[in-house]
N, C-alpha and C positions, 0 to 999 in steps of 0.2 A: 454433559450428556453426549457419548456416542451420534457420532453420524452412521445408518446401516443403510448399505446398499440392497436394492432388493431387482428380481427379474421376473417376469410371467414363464410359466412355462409352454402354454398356451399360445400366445402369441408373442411373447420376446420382449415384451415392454419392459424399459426401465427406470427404476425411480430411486432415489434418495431421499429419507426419511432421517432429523434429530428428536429422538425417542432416548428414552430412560431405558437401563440394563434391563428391566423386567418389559421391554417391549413382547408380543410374538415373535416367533420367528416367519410366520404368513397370514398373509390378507388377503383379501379379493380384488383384484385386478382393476385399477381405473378405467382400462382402454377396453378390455372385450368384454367384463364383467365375469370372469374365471373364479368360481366360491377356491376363496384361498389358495388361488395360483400365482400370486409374487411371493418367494420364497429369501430368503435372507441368503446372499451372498457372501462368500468368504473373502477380503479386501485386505489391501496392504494398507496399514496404519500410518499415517505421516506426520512423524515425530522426530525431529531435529534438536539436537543443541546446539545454539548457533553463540557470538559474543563471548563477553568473557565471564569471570565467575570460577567458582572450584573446578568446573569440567580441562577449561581453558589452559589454568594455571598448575594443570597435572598433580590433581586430586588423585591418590593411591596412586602413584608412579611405581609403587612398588609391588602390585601386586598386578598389575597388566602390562605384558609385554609391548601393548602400542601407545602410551601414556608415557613419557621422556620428558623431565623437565629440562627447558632449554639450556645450552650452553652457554657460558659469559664467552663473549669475545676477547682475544688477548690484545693487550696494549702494543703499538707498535714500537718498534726499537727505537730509540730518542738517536737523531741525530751530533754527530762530532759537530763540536764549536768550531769555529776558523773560518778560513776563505774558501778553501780547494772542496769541501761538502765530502770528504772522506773518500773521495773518489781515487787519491794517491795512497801509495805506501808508505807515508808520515803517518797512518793513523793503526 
């Protein structure tokens, strides 16, 4: 269930209500008693993927330009055997 923001117009008051989609969109106002002056507010949604998972592991990399499945690192160069550590031009 939807959490919906709601305002008085009346006097300003505001409240947050968890109601079902088929809630109203107004009521009567707790604070001044306004017949159906809290109105339903339009509110940013806050929804995150966060962790890992198919989002993570660049699920359709192929088809969104910001989804890149990461790079392998390359292996470093193996070191010359001997004393001098290839630091001369014997190697």
């Amino acid at each position: 269930m939807p959490i919906y923001e709601y305002r008085c117009e009346a006097c300003g008051e505001r409240e947050e209500k968890l109601e079902g989609l088929a809630a109203p969109e107004q009521h009567a106002c707790p604070t001044c008693g306004a017949s159906e002056g809290m109105r339903r507010q339009v509110s940013l949604a806050s929804f995150a993927l966060s962790g890992g998972g198919w989002y993570a592991q660049g699920y359709g990399a192929g088809s969104s330009p910001t989804a890149k499945p990461e790079a392998k690192a390359e292996p470093a160069p193996a070191k010359p055997a001997g004393g001098c550590c290839g630091g001369c031009a014997c190697h």
